[in-house]
C-alpha positions as CSV (number, residue, x, y, z in Angstrom):
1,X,-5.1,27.5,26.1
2,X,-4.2,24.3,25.0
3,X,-4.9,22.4,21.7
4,X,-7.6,20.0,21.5
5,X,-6.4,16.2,20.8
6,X,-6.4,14.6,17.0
7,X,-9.2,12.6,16.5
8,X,-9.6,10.2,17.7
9,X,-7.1,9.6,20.3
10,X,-5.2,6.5,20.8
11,X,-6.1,4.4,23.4
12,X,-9.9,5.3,22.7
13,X,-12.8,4.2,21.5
14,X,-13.5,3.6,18.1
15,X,-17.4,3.5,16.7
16,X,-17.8,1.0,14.0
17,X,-18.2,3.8,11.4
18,X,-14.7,5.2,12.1
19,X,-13.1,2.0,12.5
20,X,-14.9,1.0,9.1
21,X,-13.3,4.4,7.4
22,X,-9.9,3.9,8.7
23,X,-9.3,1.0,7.3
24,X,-10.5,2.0,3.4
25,X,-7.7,4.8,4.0
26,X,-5.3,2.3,4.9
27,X,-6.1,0.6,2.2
28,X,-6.2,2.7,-0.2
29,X,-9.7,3.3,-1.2
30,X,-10.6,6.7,0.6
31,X,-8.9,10.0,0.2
32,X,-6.9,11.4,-2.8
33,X,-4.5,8.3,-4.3
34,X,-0.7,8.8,-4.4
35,X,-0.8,8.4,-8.4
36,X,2.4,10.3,-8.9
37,X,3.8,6.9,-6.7
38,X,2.0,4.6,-9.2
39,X,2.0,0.8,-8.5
40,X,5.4,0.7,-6.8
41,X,4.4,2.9,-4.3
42,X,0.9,0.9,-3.4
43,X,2.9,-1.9,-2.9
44,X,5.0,-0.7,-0.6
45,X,1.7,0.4,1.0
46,X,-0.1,-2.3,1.1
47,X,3.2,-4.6,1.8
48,X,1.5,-7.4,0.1
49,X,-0.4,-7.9,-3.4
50,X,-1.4,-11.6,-3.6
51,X,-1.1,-13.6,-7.1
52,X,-3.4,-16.2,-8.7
53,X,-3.8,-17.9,-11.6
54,X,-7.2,-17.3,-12.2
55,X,-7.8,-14.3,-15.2
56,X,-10.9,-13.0,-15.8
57,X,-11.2,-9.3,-16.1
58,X,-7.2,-9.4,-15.6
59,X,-5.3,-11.6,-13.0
60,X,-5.6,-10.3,-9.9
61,X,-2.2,-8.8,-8.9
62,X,-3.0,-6.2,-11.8
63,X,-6.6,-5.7,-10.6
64,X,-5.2,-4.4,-6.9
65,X,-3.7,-1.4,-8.3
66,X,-7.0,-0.6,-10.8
67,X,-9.1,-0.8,-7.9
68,X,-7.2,2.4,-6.4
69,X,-5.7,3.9,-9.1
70,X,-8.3,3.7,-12.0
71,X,-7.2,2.3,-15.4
72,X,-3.3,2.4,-15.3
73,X,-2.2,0.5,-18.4
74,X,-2.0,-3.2,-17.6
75,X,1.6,-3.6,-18.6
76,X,3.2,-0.8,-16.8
77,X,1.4,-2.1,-13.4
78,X,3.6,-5.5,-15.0
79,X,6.5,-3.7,-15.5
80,X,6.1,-1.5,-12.1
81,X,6.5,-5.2,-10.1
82,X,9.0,-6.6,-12.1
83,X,11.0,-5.6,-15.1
84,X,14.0,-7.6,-15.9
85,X,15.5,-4.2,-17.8
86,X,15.5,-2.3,-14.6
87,X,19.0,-2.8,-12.6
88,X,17.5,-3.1,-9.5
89,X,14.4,-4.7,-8.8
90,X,11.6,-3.5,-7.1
91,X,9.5,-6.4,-6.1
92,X,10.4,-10.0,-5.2
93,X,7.6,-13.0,-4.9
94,X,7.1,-15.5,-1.8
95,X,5.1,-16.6,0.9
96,X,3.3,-13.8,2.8
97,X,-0.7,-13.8,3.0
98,X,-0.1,-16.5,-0.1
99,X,2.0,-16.4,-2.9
100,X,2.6,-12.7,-3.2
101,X,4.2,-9.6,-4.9
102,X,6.3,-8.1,-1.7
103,X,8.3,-5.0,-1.9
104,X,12.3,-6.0,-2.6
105,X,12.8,-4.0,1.1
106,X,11.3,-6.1,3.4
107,X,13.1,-9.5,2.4
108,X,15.0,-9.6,5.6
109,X,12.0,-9.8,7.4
110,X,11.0,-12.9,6.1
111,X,14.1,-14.6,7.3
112,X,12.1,-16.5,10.0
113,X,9.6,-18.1,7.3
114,X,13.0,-19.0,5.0
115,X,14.5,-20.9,8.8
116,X,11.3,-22.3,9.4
117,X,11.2,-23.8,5.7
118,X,14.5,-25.1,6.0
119,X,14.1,-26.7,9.4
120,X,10.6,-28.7,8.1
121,X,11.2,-32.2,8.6
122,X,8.5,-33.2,5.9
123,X,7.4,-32.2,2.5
124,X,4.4,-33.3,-0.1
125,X,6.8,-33.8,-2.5
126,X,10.5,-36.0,-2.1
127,X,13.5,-34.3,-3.7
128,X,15.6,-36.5,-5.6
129,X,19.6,-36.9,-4.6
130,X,21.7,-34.7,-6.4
131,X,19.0,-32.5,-8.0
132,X,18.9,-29.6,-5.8
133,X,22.3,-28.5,-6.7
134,X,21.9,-29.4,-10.0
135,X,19.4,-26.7,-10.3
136,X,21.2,-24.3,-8.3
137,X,24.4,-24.9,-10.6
138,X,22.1,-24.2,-14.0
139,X,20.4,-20.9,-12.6
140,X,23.6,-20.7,-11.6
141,X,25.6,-20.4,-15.5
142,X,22.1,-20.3,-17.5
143,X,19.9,-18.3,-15.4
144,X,17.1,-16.6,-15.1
145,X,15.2,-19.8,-16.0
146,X,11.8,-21.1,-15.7
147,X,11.3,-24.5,-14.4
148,X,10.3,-25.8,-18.1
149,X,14.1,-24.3,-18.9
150,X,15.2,-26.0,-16.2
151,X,14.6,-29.4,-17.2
152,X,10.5,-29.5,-16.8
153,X,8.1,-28.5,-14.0
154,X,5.8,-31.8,-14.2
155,X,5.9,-35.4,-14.7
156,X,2.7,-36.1,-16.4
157,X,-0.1,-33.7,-17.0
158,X,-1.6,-33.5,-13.4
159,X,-1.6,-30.6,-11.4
160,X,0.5,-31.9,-8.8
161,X,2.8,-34.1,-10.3
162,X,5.7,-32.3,-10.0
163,X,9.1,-33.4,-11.8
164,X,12.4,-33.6,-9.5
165,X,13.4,-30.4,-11.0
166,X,10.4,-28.4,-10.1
167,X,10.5,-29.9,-6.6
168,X,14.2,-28.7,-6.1
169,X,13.5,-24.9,-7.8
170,X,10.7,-24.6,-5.5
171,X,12.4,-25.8,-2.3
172,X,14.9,-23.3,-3.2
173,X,12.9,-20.1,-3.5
174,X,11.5,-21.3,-0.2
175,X,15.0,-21.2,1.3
176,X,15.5,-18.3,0.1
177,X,18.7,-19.3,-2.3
178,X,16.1,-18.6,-5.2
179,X,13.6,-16.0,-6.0
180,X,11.2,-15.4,-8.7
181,X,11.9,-12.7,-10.8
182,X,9.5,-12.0,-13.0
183,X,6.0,-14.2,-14.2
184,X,6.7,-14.7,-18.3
185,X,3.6,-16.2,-19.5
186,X,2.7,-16.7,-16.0
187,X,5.3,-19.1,-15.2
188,X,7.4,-18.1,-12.5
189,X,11.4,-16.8,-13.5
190,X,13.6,-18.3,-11.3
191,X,16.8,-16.7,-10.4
192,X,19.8,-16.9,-7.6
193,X,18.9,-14.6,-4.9
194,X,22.2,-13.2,-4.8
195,X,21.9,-12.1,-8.2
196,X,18.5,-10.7,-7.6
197,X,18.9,-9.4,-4.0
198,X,20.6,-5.9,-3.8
199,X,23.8,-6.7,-1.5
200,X,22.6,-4.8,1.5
201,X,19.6,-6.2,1.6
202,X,20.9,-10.0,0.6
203,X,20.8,-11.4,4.6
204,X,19.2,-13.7,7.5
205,X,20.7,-11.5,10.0
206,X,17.5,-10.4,11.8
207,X,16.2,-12.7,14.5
208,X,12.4,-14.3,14.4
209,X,11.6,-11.3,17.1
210,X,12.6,-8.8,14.8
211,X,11.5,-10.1,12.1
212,X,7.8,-10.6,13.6
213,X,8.1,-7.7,14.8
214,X,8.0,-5.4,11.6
215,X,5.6,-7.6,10.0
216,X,2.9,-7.1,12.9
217,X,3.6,-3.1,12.6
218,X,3.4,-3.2,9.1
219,X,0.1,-5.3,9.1
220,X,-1.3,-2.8,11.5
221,X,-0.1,0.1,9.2
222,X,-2.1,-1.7,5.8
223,X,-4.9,-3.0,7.8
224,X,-5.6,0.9,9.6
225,X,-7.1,-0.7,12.3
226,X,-7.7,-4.5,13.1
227,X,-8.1,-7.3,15.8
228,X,-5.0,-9.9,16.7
229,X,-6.7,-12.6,13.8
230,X,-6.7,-9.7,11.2
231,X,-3.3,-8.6,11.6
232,X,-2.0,-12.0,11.8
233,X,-3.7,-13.2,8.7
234,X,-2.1,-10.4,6.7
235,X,1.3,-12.6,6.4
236,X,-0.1,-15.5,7.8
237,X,1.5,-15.6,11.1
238,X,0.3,-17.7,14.3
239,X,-1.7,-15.9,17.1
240,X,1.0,-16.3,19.6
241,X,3.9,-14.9,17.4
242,X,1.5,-11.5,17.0
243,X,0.9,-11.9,20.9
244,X,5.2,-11.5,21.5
245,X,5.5,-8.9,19.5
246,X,2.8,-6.5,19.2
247,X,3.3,-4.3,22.6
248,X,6.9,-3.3,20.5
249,X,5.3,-2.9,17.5
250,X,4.3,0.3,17.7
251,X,0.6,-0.5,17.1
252,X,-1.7,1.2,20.1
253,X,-4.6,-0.8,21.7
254,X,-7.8,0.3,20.7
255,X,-11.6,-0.7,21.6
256,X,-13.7,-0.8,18.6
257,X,-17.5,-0.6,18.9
258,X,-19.5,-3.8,18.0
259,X,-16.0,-6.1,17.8
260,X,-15.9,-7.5,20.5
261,X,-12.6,-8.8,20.8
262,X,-9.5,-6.4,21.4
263,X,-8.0,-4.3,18.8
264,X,-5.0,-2.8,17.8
265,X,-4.4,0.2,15.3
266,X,-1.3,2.4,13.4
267,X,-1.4,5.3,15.3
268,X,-0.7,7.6,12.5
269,X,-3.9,6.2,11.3
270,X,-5.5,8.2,14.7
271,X,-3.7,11.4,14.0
272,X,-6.2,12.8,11.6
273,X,-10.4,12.6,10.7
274,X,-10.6,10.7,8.0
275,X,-12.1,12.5,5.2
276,X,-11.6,12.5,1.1
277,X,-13.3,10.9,-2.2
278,X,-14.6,7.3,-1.9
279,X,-13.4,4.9,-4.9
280,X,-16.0,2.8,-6.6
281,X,-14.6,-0.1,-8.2
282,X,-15.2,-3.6,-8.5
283,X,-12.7,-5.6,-6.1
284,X,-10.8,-8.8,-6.8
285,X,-11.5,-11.6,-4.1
286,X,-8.4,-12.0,-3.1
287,X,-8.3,-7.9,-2.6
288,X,-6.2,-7.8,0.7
289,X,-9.2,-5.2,1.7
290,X,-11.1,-8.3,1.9
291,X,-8.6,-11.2,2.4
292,X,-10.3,-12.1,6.0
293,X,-13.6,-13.6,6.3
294,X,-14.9,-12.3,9.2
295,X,-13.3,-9.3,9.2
296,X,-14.9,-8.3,5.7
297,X,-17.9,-9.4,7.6
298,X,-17.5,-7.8,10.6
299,X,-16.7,-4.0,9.1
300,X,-18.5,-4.2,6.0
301,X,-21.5,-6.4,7.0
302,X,-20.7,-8.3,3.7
303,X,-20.1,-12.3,4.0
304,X,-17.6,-12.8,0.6
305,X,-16.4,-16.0,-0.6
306,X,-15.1,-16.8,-3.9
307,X,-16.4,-20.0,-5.2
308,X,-14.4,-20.8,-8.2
309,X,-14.0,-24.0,-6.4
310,X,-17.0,-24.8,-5.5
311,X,-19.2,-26.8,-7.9
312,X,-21.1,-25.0,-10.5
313,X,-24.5,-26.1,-9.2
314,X,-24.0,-24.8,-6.0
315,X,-22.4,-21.8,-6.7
316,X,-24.6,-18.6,-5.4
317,X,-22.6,-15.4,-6.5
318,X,-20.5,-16.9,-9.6
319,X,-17.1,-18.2,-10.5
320,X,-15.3,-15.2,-9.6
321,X,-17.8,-12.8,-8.2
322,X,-16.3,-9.8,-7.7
323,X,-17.4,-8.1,-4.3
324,X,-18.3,-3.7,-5.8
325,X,-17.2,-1.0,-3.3
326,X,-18.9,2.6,-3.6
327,X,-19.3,4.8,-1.1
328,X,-17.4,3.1,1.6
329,X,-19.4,0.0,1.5
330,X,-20.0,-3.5,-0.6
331,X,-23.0,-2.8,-2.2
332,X,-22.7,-5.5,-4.0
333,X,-21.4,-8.5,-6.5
334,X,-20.6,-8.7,-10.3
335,X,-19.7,-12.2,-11.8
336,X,-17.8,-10.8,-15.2
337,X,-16.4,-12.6,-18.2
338,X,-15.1,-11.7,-21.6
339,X,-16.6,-11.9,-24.9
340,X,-14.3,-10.3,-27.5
341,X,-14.7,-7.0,-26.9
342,X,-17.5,-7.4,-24.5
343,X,-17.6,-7.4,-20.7
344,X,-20.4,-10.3,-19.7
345,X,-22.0,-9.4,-16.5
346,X,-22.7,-13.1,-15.9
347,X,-24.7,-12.8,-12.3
348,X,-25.2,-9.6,-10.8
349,X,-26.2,-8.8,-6.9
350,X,-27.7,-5.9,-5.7
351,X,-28.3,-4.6,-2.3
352,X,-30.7,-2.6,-3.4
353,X,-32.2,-0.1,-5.8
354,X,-29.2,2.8,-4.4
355,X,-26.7,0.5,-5.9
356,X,-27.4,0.7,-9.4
357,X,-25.7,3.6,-9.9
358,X,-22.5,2.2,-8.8
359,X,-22.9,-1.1,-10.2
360,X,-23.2,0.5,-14.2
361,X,-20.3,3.1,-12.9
362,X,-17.9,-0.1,-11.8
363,X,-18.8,-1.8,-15.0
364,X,-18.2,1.1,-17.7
365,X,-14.7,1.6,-15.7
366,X,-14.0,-1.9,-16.0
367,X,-14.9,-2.3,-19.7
368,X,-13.1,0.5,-20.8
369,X,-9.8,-0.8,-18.5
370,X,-9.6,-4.0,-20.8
371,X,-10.9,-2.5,-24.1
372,X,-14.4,-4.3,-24.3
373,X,-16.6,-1.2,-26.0
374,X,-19.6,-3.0,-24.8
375,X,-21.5,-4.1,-21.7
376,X,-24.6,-6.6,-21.5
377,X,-25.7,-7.9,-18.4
378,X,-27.4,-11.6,-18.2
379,X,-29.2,-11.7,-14.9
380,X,-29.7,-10.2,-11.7
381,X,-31.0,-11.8,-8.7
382,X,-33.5,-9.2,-7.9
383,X,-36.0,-9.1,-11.2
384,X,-37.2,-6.1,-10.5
385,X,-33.8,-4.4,-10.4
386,X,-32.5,-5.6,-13.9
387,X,-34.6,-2.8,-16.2
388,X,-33.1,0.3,-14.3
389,X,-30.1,-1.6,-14.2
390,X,-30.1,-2.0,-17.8
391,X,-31.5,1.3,-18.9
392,X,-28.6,2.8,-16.7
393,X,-25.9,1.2,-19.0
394,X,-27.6,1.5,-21.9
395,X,-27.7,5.3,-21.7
396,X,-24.6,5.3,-20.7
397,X,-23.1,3.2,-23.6
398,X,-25.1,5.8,-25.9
């Protein structure tokens, strides 16, 4: 008698619903956490948290681990990416899906972005004669610096106007002769990569094939399951460098049900149902669950955009809504802020009267994350949602 296939079976079909569950497990957000692995290991997991500079609950690089771990004490999520006491680091920052937190392991697989940067003919900025190894030479006998240490990062007070010295720091880390040790005071720490790098690890050896290669598998292992635009936006790669690699990837072709487009998954992500405990948690927008657009829209049924950028008058959601997962789904959006020790829910969307529940749950765990004792909400877009809403956290507050 033989044994009946794991399900489902590569090379099959997927319905939306499993192809939906898959990927929270990839992610992270469905089945028992690996807490014992802590922030270090969900990096490695995930292969990429993205930074920004916006802080509203907590910048978002700390909010990535909260969302699957619960409330892990904001500086040893810090310290867990980058702790100048530790020997050997952990964590390194560059250009993946942005500007992001990558596990130390996989800098030689970024070799073909560090060629490519060196090879650009043109830049935004020009880099002054003799500066470049200036700034090499100080990180070199004064390092770890910032760029204000280094001589100053602008030349007036706009955004943009970089000084010579920030120009040449930057260039560097792009080329890979620098990397960013640690955020102090949110300004990147800029060291020499072979002070930073462990030796073995310190090389361009691997070719653009290679390279591509166990970026594409490794997108496909994060992602669960996803089509070629998903797993090349996960490091922001071009459609025809997934298309040469992804047949050696060790992804499997799948057909997902409602897609429409072809789709590749991990197949270790096929090898077993996918069961386990649903987090419910408010999610950061730039939440690598919901990096992509229309995949966020094409699993979840959810169109998400932050608008911190967009003018104030036509904002719909909020400055920094924050999409709110229970249950599987994006149910739907808190806009939060700080007052002192309480959290503001500035704008809050519902999808309906079910989501309350989850809404005041994602709020209290929030709150009590960033030590605000008290919740008050200011509006919600469906009136008649706002008194059980209310009532809900004010018994719970109690």
């Amino acid at each position: 008698m033989t044994s009946s296939p794991p399900h489902p079976t590569p090379h099959t079909n997927l319905s939306a619903d499993e192809a939906r569950r898959i990927a929270l497990r990839a992610q992270g957000f469905l089945g028992t956490p690996n807490r014992k692995a802590g922030t270090r290991g969900l990096l490695r997991h995930l292969g990429a948290v993205q930074l920004d500079t916006i802080s509203v609950l907590a910048r978002s690089h700390e909010l990535i681990p909260y969302a699957r771990l619960g409330a892990i004490p904001r500086k040893k999520i810090e310290d867990a990416y980058w702790n100048p006491a530790q020997p050997n680091p952990h964590a390194f920052e560059y250009w993946s899906h942005a500007a992001c937190i990558l596990p130390v392991e996989e800098w030689p697989h970024f070799a073909f972005r560090r060629r490519a940067y060196r090879s650009r003919p043109q830049w935004n900025h020009d880099l002054p004669p003799g500066v470049y190894d200036q700034v090499i030479e100080q990180l070199r006998t004064q390092g770890p610096l910032t760029a204000t240490e280094l001589g100053g990062a602008k030349r007036t007070s706009e955004w943009w106007d970089w000084s010579g010295t920030k120009v040449a720091v930057e260039r560097a880390l792009m080329y890979g002769e620098v990397v960013c040790v640690e955020r102090r005071g949110w300004k990147r720490v800029y060291d020499l990569a072979e002070r930073a790098i462990p030796a073995t690890l310190l090389h361009d050896e691997l070719n653009d094939a290679e390279c591509l290669r166990r970026l594409v598998g490794l997108a496909g292992q994060s992602l669960g399951v996803g089509t070629r635009a998903d797993i090349a936006d996960y490091h922001r790669l071009k459609a025809e460098q997934v298309d040469a690699v992804i047949a050696d990837s060790g992804l499997v072709p799948v057909t997902v049900e409602g897609w429409g487009k072809p789709a590749w998954a991990d197949p270790a992500a096929l090898e077993t149902p996918v069961r386990g405990r649903h987090r419910t948690t408010l999610l950061s927008p730039f939440d690598s669950l919901i990096w992509e657009r229309a995949r966020t829209e094409r699993i979840f049924g959810f169109t998400h955009r932050l608008e911190a950028y967009v003018p104030k008058p036509k904002r719909v959601h909020g400055y920094f809504a924050m999409p709110v997962l229970a249950g599987g789904h994006l149910v739907g959006r808190v806009d939060p802020a700080r007052e002192g020790n309480t959290l503001v829910a500035r704008q809050v969307t519902l999808n309906g009267p079910k989501a309350v529940p989850a809404v005041v749950q994602a709020l209290l765990e929030a709150a009590s994350w960033v030590n605000c004792t008290n919740v008050r909400v200011e509006r919600v877009d469906a009136p008649d949602l706002r008194a059980p809403l209310t009532r809900e956290l004010t018994q719970a507050l109690a």
